[in-house]
C-alpha positions as CSV (number, residue, x, y, z in Angstrom):
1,X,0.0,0.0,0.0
2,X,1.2,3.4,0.4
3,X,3.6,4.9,2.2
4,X,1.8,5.8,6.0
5,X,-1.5,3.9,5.1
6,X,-2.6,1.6,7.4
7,X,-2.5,-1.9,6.8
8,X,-5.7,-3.8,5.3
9,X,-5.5,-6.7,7.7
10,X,-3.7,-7.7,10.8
11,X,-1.9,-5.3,13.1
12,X,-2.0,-5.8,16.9
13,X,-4.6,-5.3,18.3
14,X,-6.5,-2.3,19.7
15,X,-6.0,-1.0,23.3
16,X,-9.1,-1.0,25.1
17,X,-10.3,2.7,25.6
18,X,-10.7,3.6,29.2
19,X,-13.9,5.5,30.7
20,X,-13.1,8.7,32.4
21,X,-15.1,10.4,34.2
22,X,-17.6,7.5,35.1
23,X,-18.6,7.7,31.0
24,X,-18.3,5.2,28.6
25,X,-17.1,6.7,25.6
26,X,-20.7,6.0,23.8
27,X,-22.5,7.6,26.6
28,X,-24.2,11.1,25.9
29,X,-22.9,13.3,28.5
30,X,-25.6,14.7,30.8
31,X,-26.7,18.5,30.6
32,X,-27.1,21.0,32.7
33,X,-29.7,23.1,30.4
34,X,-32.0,22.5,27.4
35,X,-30.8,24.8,24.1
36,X,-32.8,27.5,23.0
37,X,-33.5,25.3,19.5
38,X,-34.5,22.1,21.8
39,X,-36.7,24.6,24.3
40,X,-38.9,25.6,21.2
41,X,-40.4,21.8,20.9
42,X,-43.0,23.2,23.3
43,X,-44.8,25.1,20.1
44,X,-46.1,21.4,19.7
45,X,-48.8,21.9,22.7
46,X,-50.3,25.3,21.9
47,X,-53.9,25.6,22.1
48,X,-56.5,26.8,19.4
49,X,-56.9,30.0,19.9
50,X,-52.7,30.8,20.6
51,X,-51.6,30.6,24.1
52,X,-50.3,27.8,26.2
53,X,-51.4,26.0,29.5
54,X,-48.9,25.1,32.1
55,X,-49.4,21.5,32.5
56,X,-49.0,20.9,28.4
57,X,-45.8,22.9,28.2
58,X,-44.1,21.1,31.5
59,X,-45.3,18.1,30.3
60,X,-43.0,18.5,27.2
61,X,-39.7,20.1,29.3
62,X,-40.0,16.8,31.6
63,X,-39.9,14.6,28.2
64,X,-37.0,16.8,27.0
65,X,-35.0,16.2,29.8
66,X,-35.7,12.6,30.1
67,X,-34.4,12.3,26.4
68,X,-31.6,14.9,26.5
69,X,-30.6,13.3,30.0
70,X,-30.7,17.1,32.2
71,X,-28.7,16.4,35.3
72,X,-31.6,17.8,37.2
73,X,-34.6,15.6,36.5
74,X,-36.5,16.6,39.4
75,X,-37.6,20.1,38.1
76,X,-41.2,21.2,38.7
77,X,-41.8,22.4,35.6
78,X,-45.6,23.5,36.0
79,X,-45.3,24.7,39.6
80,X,-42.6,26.8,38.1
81,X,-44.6,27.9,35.6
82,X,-47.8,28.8,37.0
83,X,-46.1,30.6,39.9
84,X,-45.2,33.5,37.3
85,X,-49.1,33.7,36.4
86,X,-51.6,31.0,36.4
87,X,-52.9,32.8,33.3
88,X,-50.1,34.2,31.1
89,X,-47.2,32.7,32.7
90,X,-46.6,29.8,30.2
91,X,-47.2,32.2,27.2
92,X,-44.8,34.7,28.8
93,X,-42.3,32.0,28.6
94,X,-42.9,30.3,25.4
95,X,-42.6,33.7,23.6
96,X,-39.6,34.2,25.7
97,X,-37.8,31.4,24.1
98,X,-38.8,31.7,20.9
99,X,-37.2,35.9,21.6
100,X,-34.0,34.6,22.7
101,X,-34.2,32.4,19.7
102,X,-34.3,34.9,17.4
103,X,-31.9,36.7,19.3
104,X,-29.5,33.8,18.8
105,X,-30.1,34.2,15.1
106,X,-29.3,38.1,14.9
107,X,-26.0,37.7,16.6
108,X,-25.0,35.1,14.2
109,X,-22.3,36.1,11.2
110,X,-22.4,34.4,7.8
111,X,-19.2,33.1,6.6
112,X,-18.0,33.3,3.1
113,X,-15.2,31.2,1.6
114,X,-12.4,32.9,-0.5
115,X,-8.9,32.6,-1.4
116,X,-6.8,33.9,0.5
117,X,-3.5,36.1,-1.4
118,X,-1.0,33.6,-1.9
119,X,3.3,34.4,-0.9
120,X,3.9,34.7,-4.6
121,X,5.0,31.3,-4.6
122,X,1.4,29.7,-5.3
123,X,0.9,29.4,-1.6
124,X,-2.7,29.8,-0.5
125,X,-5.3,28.7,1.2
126,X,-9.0,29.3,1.5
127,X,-9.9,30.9,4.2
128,X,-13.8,32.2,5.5
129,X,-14.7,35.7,6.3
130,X,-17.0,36.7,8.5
131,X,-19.7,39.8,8.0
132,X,-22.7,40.3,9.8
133,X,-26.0,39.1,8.5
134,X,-28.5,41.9,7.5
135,X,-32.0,42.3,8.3
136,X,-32.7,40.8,4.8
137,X,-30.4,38.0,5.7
138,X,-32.4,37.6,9.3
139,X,-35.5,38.0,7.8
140,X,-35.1,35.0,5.2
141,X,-33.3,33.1,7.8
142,X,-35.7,33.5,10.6
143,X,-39.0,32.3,8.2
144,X,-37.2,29.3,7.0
145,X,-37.1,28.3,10.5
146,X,-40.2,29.4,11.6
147,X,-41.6,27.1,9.0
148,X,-39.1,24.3,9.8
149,X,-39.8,24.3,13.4
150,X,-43.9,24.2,12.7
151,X,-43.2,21.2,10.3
152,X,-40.3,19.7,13.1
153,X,-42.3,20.1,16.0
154,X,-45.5,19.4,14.6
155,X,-47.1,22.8,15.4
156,X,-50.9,22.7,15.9
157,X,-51.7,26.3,14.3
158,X,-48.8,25.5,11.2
159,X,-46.7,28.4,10.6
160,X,-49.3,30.9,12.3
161,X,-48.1,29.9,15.8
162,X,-45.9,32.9,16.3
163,X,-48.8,35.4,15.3
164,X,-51.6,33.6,16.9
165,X,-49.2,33.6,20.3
166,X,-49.1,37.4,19.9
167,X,-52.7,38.0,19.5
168,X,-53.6,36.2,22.3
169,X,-50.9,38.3,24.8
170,X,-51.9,41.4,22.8
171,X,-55.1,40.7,24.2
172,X,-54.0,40.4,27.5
173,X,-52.4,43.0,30.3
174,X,-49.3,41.3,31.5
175,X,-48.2,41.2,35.5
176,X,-45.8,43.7,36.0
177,X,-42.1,42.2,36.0
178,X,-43.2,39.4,34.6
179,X,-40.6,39.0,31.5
180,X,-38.0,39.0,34.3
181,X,-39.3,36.5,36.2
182,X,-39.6,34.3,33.3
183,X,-36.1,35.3,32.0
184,X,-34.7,34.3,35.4
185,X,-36.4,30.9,34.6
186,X,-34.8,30.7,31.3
187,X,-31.1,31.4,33.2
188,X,-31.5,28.0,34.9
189,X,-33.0,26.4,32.5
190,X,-32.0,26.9,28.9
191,X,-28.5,27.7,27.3
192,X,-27.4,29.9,24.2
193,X,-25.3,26.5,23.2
194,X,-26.6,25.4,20.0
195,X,-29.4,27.2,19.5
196,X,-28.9,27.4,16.0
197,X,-26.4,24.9,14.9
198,X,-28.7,22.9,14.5
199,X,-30.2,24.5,11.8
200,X,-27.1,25.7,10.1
201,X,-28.0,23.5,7.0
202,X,-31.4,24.9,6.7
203,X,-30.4,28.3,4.9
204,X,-27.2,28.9,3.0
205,X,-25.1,31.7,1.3
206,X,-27.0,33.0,-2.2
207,X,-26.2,34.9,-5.2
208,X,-27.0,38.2,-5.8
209,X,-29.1,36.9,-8.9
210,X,-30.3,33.9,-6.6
211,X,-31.8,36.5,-4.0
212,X,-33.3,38.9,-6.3
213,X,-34.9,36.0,-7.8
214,X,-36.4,35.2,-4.3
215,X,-37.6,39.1,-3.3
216,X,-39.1,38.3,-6.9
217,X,-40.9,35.2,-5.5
218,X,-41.8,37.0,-2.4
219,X,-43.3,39.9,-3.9
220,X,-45.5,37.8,-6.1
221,X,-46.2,35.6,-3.2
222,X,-47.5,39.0,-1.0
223,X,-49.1,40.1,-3.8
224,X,-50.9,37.0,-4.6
225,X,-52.2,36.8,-0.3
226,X,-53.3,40.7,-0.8
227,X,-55.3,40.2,-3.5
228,X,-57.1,36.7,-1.6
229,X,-57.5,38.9,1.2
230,X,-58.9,41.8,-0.6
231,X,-61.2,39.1,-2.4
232,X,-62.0,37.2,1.1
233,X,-62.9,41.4,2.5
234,X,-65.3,41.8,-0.2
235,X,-66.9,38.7,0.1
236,X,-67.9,38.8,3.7
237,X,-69.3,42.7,3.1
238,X,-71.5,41.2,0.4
239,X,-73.5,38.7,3.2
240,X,-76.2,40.6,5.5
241,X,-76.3,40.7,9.0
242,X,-79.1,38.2,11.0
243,X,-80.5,38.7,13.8
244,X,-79.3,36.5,16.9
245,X,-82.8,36.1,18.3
246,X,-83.7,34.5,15.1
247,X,-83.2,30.6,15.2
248,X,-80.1,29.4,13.2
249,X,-80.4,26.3,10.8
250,X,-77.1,24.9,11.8
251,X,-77.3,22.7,8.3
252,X,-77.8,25.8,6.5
253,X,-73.7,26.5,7.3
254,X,-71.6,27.2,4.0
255,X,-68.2,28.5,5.1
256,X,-66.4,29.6,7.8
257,X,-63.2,32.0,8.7
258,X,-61.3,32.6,11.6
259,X,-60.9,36.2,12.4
260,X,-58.2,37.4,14.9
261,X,-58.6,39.6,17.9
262,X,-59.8,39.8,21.3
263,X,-60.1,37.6,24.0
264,X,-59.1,34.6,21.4
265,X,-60.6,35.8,18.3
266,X,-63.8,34.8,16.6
267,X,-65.6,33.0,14.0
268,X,-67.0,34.5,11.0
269,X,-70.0,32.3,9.7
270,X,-72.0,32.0,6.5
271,X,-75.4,31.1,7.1
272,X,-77.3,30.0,3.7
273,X,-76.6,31.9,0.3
274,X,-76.6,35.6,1.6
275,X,-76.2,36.2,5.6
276,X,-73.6,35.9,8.1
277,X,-73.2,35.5,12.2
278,X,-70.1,35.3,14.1
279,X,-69.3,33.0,16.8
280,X,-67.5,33.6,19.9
281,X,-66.3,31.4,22.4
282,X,-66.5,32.9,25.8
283,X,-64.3,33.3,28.7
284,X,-63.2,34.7,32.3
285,X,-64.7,38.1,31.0
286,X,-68.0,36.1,29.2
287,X,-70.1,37.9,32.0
288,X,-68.2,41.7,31.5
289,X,-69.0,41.3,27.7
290,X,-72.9,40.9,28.2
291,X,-73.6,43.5,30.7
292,X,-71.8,46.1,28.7
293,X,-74.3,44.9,26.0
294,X,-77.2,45.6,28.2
295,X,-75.6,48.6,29.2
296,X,-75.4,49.9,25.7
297,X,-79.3,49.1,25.4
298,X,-80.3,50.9,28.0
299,X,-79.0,53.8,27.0
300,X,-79.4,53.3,23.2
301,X,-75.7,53.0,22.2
302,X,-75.7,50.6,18.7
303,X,-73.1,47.9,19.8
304,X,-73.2,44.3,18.4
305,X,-76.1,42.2,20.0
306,X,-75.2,38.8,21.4
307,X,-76.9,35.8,22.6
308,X,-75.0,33.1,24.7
309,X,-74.8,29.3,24.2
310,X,-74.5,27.0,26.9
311,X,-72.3,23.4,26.1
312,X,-75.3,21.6,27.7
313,X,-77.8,22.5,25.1
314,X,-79.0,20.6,22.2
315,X,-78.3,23.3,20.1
316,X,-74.8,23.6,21.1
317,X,-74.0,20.4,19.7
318,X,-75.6,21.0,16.6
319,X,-73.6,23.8,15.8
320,X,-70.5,21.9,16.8
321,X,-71.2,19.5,14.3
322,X,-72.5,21.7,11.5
323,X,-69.2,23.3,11.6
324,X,-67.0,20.0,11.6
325,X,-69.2,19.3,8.2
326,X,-68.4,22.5,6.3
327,X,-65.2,23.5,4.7
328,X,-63.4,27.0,6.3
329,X,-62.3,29.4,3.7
330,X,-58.9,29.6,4.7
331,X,-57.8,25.8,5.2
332,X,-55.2,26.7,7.8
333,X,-58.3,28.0,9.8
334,X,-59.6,24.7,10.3
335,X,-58.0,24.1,13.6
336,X,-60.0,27.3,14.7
337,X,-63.3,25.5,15.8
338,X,-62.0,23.6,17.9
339,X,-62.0,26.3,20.3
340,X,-65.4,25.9,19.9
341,X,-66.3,22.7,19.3
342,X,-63.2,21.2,21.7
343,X,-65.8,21.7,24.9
344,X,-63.0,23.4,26.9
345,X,-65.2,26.8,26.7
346,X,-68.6,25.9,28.7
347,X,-70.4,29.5,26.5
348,X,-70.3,30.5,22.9
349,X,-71.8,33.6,22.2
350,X,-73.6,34.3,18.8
351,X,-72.8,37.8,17.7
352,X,-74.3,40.0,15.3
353,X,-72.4,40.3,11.9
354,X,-71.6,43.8,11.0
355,X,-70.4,44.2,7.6
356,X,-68.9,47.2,7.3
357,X,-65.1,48.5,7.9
358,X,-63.1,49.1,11.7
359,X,-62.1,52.9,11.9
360,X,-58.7,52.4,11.5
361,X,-56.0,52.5,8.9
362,X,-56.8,53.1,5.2
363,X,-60.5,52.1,5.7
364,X,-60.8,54.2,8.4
365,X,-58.9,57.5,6.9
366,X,-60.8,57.1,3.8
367,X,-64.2,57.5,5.9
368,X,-63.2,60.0,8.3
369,X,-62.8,62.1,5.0
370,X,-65.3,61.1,3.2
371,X,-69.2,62.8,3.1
372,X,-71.2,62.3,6.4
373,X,-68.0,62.1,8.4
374,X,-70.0,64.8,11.3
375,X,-72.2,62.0,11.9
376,X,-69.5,59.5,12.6
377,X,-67.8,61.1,14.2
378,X,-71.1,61.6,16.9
379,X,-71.8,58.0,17.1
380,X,-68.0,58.1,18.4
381,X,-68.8,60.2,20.9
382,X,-71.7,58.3,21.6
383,X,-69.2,55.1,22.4
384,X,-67.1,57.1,24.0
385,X,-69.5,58.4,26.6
386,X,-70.9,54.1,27.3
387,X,-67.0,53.2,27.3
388,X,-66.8,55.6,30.3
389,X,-70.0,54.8,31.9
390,X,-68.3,51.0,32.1
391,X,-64.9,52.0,32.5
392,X,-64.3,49.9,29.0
393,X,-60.8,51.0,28.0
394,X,-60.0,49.4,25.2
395,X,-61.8,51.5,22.2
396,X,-60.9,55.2,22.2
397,X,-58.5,56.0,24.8
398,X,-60.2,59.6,25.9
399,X,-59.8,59.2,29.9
400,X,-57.2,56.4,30.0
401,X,-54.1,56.3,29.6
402,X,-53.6,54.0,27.0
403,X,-53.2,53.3,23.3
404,X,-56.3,52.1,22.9
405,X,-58.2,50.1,20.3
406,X,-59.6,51.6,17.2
407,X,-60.5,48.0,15.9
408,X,-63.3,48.3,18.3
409,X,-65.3,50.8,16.5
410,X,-67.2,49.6,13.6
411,X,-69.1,51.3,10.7
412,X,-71.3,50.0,8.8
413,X,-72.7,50.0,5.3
414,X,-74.9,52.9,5.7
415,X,-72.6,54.9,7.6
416,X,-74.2,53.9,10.9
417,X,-71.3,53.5,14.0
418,X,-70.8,50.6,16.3
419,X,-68.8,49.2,18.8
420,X,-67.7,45.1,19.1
421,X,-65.9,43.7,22.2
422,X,-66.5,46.0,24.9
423,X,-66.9,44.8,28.5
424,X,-67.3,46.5,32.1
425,X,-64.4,47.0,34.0
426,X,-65.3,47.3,37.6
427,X,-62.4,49.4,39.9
428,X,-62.6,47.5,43.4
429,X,-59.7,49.4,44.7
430,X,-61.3,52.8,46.4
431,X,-58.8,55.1,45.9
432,X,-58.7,54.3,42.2
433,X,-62.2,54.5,42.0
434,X,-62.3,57.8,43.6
435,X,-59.3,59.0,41.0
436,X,-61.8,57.3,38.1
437,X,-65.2,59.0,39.5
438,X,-63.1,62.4,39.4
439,X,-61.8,61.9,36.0
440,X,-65.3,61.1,34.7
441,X,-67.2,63.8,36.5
442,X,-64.5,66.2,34.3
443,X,-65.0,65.0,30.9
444,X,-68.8,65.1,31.6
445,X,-68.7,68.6,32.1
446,X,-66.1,69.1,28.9
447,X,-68.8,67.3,27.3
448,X,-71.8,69.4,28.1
449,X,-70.1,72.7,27.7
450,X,-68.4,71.8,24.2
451,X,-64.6,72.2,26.1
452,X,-61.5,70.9,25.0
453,X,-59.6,69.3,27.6
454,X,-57.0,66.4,27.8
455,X,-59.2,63.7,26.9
456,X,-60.1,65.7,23.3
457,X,-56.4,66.0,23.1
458,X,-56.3,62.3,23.5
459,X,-58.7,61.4,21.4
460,X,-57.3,63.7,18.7
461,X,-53.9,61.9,19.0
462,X,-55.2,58.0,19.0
463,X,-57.0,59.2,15.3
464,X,-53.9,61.0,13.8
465,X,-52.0,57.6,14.8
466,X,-54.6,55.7,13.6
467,X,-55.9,57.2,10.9
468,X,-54.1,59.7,9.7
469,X,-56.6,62.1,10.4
470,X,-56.0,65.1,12.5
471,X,-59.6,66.7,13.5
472,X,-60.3,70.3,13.3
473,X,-61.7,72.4,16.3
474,X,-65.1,71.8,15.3
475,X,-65.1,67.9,14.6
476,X,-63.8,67.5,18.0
477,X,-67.1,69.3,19.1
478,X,-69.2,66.8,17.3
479,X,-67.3,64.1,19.2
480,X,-68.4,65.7,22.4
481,X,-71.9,66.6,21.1
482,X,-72.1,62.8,20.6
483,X,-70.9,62.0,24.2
484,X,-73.4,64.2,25.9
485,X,-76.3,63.0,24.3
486,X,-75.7,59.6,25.6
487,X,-74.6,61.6,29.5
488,X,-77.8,63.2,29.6
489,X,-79.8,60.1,28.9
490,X,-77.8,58.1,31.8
491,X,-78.7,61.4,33.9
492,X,-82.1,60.5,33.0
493,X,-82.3,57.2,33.2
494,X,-80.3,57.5,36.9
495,X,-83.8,59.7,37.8
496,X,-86.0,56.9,36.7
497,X,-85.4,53.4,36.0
498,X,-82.5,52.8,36.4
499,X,-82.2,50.7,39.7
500,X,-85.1,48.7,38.4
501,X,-83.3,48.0,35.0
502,X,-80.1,46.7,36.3
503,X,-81.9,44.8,38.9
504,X,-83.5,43.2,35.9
505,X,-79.9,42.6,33.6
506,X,-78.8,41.1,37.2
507,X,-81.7,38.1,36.6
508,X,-81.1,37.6,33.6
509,X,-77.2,37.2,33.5
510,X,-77.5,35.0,36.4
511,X,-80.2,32.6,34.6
512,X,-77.8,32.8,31.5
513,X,-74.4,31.7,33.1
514,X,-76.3,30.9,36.6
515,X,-74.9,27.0,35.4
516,X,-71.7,28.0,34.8
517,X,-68.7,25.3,36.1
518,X,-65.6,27.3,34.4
519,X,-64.7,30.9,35.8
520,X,-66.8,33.5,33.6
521,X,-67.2,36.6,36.0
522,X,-70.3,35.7,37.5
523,X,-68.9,36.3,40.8
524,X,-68.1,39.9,40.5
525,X,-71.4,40.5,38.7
526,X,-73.3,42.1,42.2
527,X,-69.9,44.3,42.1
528,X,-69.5,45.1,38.4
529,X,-73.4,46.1,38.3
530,X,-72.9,48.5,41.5
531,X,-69.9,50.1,39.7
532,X,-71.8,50.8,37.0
533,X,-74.9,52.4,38.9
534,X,-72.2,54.8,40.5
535,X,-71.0,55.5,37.4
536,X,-74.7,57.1,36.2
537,X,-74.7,58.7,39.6
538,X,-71.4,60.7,39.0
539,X,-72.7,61.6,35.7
540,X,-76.1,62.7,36.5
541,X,-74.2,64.9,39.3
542,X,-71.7,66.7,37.0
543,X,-75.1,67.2,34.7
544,X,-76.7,68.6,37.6
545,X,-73.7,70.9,38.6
């Protein structure tokens, strides 16, 4: 053979290797942390509508360690986890890892081999140099493995998981400190080691031609989604609203799509050739969300109607499996019903369609300066003036301070202005209340004297954000116009009936969720009900002043 090569046969034979360490050389050394990359398996236990429950997510650490052998196989994982918040706390953290993921990705540097300048003697060598990847280079990067890790990990939401996690927290406000907390957690248990090696191989260096070929593909791609989306928009405008008292004929169901936002997003629902309901599954704040409804009908505020299903009707069962036997529009969305038709939410409430566009963005520009914008702009008012009288913050920020929610305010077809998803906030803390009462009993008076004060200066900011619309003097006045009209009726309504309507809203929420098993609010009802009584009293006392 050749000269150093080892022989083909024979040759004494080989040492026995000695274990060190108490290892055999085959063993897999035990770890102290998980990686980043291995952490993310959790994505595999996410629940329909986006977040994460404690149990699931330890349940899949304590198989991780068992199969990466952690020295520490005596962790509490979901005692750990639900001491940060029974509620957000494994959300907090699963979004956590997936930020230090990325993180991981953005401090990476791309190496490219070249040849090095040779001695002048035709020594050389190849040699890599190292440049920082750019945000182009991230971005590609990071959705190759977003959609690797769905496919790896067997994500139940696909690709969406990332966007359907942030809805749901959006929807949420978070504990204060709680990213620390949870990033303490991470120290002990996760490492930066490998948490993307392992995916080295998924993307690699292109050509110039290569990646304008792929913005090519990509623009085509984002084109193509617009222009569904834009179709998908215009279809759902063309179907009629129904009435939720009316009966539904479940087998009358033609298509269904998922629509995001929230407390865990909603349903859109095609009933027979022309008209449309949504459907809702409810939660924690399932008995907040119907008294502001009967709120808003006392005092003749247009906000979507509802009507709540219980899981031990007939009825609920037929809808669950009408919509198992219809196809959804978007075929990612089918994993949508099943926070529906799952039975882990004990109420679904059927909501009243509104076609029509939010007041926000484009949409929302375009009708704010459009014809009949005065009256819009009243029925704003009107909203604004039942948000306060329910301390329902998350619409048009005028006497909170807060971003807000523009995606709240609805108009319809004819021009007409409603509000979706609002819910009383009851303020159990005194001294806050007294601080809210005093705020109130202030933009009440700006209100019936036509003032500008902070909260017009508020409102005037969350539309120029939103909308790109900055309001004149005189628009802000119809605003206020709008919210008095609905302060004097409560200043009425405070002088005549109203002790004996909420008393009557108190029956009938209590026969609705009276059954309930799950947590939906029921319990601060009494309280959330007297909140709202002294909220009419402040008012009809600045009306009064």
């Amino acid at each position: 053979g050749k000269p150093g090569a080892a022989p083909k046969y024979g040759g004494p034979p080989k040492a026995k290797s000695k274990a060190l360490g108490g290892f055999a050389p085959n063993m897999k050394k035990k770890k102290d942390r998980f990686s980043f990359w291995e952490a993310t398996c959790v994505i595999a236990v996410q629940q329909p509508d986006g977040h994460f429950e404690a149990e699931a997510v330890a349940e899949k650490l304590r198989g991780l360690a068992a199969d990466t052998q952690l020295a520490d196989q005596s962790i509490d994982f979901a005692a750990e986890l639900r001491a940060l918040d029974e509620v957000v706390g494994p959300s907090v953290f699963v979004r956590r890892v997936l930020d230090k993921y990325v993180d991981m990705v953005r401090s990476e540097t791309s190496g490219v081999p070249v040849q090095s300048v040779g001695d002048g003697r035709g020594n050389c060598e190849k040699v890599t140099e190292k440049s920082k990847l750019t945000e182009l280079d991230i971005q590609e990067r990071m959705t190759g493995i977003f959609e690797f890790q769905a496919k790896h990990h067997n994500a139940p939401l696909g690709t969406e998981f990332l966007a359907r996690l942030d809805e749901w927290l959006a929807a949420r406000e978070l504990p204060k400190g709680i990213e620390a907390r949870v990033d303490e957690l991470l120290d002990r248990w996760c490492s930066s080691d490998q948490a993307y090696g392992q995916l080295r191989g998924v993307t690699k260096a292109v050509s110039q031609e290569d990646r304008q070929k792929k913005e090519e593909e990509h623009r085509l791609k984002n084109e193509a989604r617009r222009l569904e989306e834009v179709a998908r928009a215009e279809f759902w405008k063309s179907l009629k609203s129904r009435s939720v008292e009316e009966e539904v004929s479940w087998s009358t169901l033609k298509t269904y799509m998922y629509c995001p936002g929230g407390t865990g997003g909603a349903l859109l629902v095609q009933v027979g050739e022309s008209e449309a309901i949504v459907l809702k599954p409810q939660g924690m704040g399932a008995v907040a969300e119907a008294l502001a409804v009967q709120v808003a009908n006392l005092l003749g505020v247009r906000v979507a109607a509802n009507k709540v299903m219980c899981l031990s009707e007939d009825v609920f069962f037929e809808m669950c499996g009408a919509l198992h036997k219809v196809e959804p529009m978007v075929e990612e969305h089918k994993i949508s019903i099943l926070a529906i038709t799952s039975g882990t939410k004990e109420f679904v409430a059927i909501v009243e369609y509104i076609p029509g566009t939010i007041l926000q963005g484009l949409p929302g520009h375009e009708l704010l300066k459009g014809e009949g914008v005065g009256a819009i702009l009243e029925g704003v008012g009107e909203l604004i003036a039942l948000d306060c009288l329910t301390n329902n913050l998350d619409r048009v920020p005028a006497i909170w301070s807060n971003d807000g929610n523009l995606g709240n305010v609805m108009v319809n077809m004819s021009g007409e202005v409603l509000g979706i998803d609002q819910q009383v906030n009851a303020i159990g803390d005194e001294a806050g209340r007294q601080r809210y009462f005093a705020t109130l009993r202030d933009f009440v008076a700006d209100a019936k004297l036509g003032r500008a004060g902070k909260p017009t200066a508020q409102i005037k900011a969350a539309f120029l954000e939103n909308c790109g619309v900055e309001f004149t003097d005189e628009q802000c006045k119809e605003i206020l116009k709008g919210a008095w009209t609905v302060f004097a009726r409560a200043a009425q309504l405070h002088a005549t009936t109203l002790k004996e309507d909420l008393k009557n809203v108190d029956v009938q929420l209590t026969k609705t969720f009276g059954s309930s098993i799950v947590h939906v609010g029921l319990s601060r009802l009494e309280m959330s009900i007297e909140f709202v009584e002294h909220c009419f009293a402040v008012v009809a006392d600045a009306d009064a002043a």
